[in-house]
C-alpha positions as CSV (number, residue, x, y, z in Angstrom):
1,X,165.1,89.1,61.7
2,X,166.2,92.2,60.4
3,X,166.1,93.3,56.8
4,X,169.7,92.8,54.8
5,X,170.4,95.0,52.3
6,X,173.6,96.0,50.2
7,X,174.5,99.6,49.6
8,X,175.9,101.2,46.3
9,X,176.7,104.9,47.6
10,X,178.8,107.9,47.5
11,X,178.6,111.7,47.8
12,X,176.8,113.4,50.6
13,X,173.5,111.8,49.6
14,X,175.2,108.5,49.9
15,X,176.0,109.2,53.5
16,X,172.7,110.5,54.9
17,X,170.8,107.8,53.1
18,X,173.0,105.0,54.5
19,X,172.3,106.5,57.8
20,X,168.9,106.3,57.5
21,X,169.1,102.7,56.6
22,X,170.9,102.3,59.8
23,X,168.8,104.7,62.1
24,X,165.8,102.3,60.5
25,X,167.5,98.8,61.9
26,X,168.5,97.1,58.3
27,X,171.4,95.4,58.1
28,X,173.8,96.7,55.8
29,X,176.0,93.6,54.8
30,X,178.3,95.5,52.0
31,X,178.8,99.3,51.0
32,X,180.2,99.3,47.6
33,X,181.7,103.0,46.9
34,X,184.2,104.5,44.9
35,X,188.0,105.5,44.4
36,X,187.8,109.4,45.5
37,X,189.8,111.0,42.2
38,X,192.9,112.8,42.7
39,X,191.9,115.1,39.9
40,X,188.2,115.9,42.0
41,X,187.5,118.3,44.5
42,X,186.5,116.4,46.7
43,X,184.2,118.6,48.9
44,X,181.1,116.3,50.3
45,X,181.6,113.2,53.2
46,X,183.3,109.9,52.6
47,X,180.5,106.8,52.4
48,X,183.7,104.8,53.0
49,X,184.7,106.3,56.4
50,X,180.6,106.1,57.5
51,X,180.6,102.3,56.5
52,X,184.1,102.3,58.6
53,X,182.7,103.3,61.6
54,X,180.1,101.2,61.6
55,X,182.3,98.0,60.8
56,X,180.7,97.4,57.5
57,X,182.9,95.9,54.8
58,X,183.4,98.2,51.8
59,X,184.5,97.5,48.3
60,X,185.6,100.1,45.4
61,X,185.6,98.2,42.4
62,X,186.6,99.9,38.9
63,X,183.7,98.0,37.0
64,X,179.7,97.4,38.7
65,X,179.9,94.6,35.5
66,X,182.6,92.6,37.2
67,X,182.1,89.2,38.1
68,X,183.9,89.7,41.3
69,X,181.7,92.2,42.5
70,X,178.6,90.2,41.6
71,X,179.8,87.6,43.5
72,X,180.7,89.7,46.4
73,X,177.2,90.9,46.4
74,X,175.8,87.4,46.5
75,X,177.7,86.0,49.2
76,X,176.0,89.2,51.0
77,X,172.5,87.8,50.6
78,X,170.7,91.1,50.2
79,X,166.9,91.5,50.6
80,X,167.2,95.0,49.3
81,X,169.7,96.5,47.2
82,X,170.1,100.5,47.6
83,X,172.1,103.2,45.0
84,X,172.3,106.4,46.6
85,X,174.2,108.7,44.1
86,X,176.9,105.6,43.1
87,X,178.0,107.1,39.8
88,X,177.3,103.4,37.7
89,X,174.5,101.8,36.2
90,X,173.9,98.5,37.8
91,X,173.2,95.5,35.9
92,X,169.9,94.3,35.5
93,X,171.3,90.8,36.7
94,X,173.1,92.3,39.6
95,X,169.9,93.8,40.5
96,X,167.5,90.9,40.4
97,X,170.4,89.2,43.4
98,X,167.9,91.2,45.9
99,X,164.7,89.5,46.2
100,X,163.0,92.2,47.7
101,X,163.9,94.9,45.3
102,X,167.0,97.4,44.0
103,X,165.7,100.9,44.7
104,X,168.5,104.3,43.7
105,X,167.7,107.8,45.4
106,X,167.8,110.1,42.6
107,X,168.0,114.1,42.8
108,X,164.9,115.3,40.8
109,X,161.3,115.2,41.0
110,X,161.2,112.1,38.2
111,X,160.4,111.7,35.4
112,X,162.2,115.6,35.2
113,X,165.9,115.2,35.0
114,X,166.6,111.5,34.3
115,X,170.5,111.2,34.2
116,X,173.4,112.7,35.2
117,X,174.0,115.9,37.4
118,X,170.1,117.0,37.7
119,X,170.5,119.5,40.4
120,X,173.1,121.3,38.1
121,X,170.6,121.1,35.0
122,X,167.5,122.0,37.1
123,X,169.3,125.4,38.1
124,X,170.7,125.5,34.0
125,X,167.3,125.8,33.0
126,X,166.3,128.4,35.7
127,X,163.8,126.1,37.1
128,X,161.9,126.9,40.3
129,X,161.8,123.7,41.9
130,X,163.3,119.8,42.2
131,X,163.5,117.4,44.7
132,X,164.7,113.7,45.2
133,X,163.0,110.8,44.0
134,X,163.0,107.1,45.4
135,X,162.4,104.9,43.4
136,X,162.8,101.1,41.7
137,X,165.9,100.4,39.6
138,X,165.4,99.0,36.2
139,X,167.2,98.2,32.7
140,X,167.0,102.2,31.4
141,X,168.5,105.0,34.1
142,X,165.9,106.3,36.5
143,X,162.9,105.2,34.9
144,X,161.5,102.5,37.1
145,X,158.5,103.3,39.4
146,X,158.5,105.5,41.7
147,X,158.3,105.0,45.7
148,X,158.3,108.5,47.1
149,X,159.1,111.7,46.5
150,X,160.2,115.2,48.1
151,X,160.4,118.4,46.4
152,X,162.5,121.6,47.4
153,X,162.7,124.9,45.9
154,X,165.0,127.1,44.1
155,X,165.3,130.3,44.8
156,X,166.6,133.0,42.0
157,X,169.7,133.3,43.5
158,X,170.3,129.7,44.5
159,X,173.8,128.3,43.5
160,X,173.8,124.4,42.7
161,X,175.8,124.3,45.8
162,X,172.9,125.2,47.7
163,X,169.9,123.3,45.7
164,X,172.0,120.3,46.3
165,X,172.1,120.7,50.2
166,X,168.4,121.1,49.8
167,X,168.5,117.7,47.6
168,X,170.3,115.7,50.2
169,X,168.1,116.6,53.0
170,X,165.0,116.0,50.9
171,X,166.9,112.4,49.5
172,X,166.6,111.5,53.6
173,X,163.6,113.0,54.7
174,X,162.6,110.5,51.5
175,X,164.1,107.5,52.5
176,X,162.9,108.3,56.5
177,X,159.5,108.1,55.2
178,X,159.1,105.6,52.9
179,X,161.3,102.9,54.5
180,X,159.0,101.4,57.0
181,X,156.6,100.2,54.5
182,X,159.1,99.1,51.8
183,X,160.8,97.0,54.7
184,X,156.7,95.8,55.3
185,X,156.8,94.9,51.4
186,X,153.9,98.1,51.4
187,X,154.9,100.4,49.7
188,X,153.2,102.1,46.9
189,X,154.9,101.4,43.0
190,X,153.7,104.2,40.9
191,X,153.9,105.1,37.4
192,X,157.0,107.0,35.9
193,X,156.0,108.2,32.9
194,X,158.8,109.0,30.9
195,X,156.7,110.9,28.2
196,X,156.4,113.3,30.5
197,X,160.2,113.7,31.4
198,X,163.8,114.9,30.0
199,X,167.1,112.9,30.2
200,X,170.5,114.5,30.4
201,X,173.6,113.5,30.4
202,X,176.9,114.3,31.9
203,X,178.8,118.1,32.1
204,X,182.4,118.5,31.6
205,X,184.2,121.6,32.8
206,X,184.6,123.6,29.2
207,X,180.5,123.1,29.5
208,X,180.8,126.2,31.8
209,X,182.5,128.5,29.2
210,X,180.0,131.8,29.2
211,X,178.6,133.3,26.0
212,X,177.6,137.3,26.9
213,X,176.0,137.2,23.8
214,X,173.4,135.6,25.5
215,X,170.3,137.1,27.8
216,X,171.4,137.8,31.2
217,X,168.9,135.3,33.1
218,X,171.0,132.8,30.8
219,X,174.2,133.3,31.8
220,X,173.4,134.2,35.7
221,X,171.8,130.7,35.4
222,X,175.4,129.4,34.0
223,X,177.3,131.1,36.2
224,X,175.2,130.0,39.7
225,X,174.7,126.2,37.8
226,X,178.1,125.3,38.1
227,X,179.5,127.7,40.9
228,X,182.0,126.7,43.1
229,X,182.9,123.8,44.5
230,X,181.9,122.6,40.9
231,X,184.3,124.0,38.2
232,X,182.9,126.9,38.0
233,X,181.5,129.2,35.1
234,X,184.8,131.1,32.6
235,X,185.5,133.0,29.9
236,X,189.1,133.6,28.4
237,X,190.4,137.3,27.4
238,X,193.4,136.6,25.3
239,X,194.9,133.7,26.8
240,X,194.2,134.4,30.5
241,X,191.1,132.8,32.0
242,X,188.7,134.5,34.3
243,X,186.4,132.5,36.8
244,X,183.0,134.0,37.8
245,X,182.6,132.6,41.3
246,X,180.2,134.9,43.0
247,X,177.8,137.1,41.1
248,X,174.2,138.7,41.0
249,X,171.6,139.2,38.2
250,X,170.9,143.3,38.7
251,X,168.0,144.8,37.7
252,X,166.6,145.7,34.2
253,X,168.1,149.2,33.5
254,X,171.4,148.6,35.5
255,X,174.3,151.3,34.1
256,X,176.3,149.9,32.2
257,X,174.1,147.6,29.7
258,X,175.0,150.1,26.6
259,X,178.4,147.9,27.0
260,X,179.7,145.5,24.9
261,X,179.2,141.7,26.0
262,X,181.5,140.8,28.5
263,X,183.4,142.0,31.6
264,X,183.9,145.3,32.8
265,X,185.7,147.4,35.7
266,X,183.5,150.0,37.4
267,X,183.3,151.9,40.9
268,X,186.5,149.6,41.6
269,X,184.1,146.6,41.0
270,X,183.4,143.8,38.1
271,X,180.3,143.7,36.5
272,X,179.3,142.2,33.1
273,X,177.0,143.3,29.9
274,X,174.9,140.4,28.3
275,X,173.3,140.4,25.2
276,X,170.2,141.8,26.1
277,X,171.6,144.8,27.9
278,X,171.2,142.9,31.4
279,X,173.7,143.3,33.8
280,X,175.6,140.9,36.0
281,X,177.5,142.5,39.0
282,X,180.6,140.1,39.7
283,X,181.1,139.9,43.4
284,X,184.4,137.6,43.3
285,X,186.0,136.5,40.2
286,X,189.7,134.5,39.8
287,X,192.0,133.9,37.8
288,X,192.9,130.4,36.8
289,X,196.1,129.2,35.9
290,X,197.8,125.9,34.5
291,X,200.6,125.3,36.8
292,X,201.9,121.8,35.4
293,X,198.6,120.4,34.5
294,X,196.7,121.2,37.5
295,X,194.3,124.3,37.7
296,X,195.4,126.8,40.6
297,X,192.8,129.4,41.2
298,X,193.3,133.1,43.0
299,X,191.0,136.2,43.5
300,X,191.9,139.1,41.9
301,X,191.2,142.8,42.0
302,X,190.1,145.0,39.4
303,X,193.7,146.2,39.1
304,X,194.6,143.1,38.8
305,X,192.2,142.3,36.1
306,X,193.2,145.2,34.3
307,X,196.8,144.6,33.8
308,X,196.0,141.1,33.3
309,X,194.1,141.5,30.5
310,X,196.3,144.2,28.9
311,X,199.2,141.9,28.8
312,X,197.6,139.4,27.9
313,X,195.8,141.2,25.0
314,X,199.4,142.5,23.7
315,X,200.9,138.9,23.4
């Protein structure tokens, strides 16, 4: 009899894990997902359309609390519950419905990065590597014990973007491998030391404001943590607003670090002085507007820029 198992999922992680799950021969009885916002770029694959396909009944409910839901789930008779990148905490009642265990897919080498939006964090704080982490789901976010893990690097001039690709392939390169003996009731439960670990918490857009008072590595690490499709790393001259899409750390000793902090036109290009006299050659940048409450974004020229910012300087 095959293994049943109810699926809490979204984001592109949510759909190569439920994959998996399928490729593997469990029985997915539920996919629970979420509403995709109106007010979201919504850039990644649909967990809904996935279950859709595969004529598996989905749910999108507001509240992973409500009784409705936990009823839903029961009537499902899971041995296995799975999260993969579902943006709620599950109760620790909901969880205990699966006899067989609640395991989440979570995008950093734990305990490292407990929380929201690791991959964005990891490339924050310049680090050189992460991964994805399956493992058990308990009471406190990402801290039960771990089942398997899969690490990937990050290059210097990795985006987010980019690591996160790497995370989602790692997340089911994770799940391939460690499924068969979960499904046996074999797999390996080890320690997650939280000592040894950081939690973070959510970003919001104005997070992404740069300070060029800082050291170059810091605000490359800014601008390539929250690079588009994310919101994307800013700074306002007067009241116009400037978006640093594309960019590169230049070398120590790069003309034009006897500058003041902040952004410059050069050779017809952008570039920008830090604090530390580094450099940061801008390879696209936009300008952002508020056209009736919703952001509209276009590239613009160093001409552009220029008369941009003198107007906007002499209002």
């Amino acid at each position: 009899m095959k293994p049943r198992a109810v699926v809490f999922a979204y984001h592109n992680v949510g759909v190569r894990c439920l994959q998996v799950l399928l490729a593997r021969g469990v029985d997915v009885a539920l996919v629970v997902t979420h509403e995709d916002s109106p007010t979201e770029n919504i850039w990644f694959g649909s967990v809904a359309s996935v279950a859709a396909e595969h004529g598996i009944p989905v749910v999108t409910p507001a509240d992973a609390k409500s009784p409705e839901l936990r009823a839903r789930v029961v009537d499902a008779r899971p041995d296995f519950i799975f999260s993969f990148y579902y943006r709620h905490m599950l109760p620790v009642d909901l969880l205990a419905v699966a006899p067989r265990g609640a395991y989440n897919m979570h995008g950093s080498l734990l305990p490292k990065y407990r929380g929201r939006v690791p991959t964005n964090w990891a490339v924050l704080n310049g680090e050189t590597e992460t991964g994805a982490t399956l493992h058990e789901m308990a009471a406190k976010p990402d801290a039960g014990a771990i089942i398997a893990q899969t690490p990937v690097p990050i290059l210097p001039d990795d985006t987010a973007a980019q690591v996160f690709d790497k995370v989602t392939v790692a997340a089911e390169q994770t799940l391939w491998r460690a499924l068969p003996a979960l499904l046996k009731g074999e797999a390996p439960h080890l320690p997650n030391d939280l000592a040894h670990g950081s939690y973070f918490g959510g970003r919001k857009p104005e997070d992404g404001r740069i300070d060029f008072s800082q050291n170059g590595q810091q605000v490359y690490n800014l601008i390539r943590a929250v690079a588009p499709p994310y919101p994307g790393a800013f700074t306002d001259i007067g009241d116009t607003r400037f978006v640093v899409a594309r960019a590169r750390l230049a070398p120590p000793g790069a003309p034009g670090g006897d500058l003041p902090p902040g952004i410059h036109v050069g050779d017809n290009g952008f570039f920008a002085t830090c604090g530390d006299g580094r450099v940061i050659v801008i390879h696209e940048l936009r300008h952002q507007r508020d056209d009736q409450h919703h952001n509209s974004e276009r590239v613009v020229t160093p001409a552009e820029f220029t008369q941009l910012t003198q107007s906007s300087r002499n209002t």
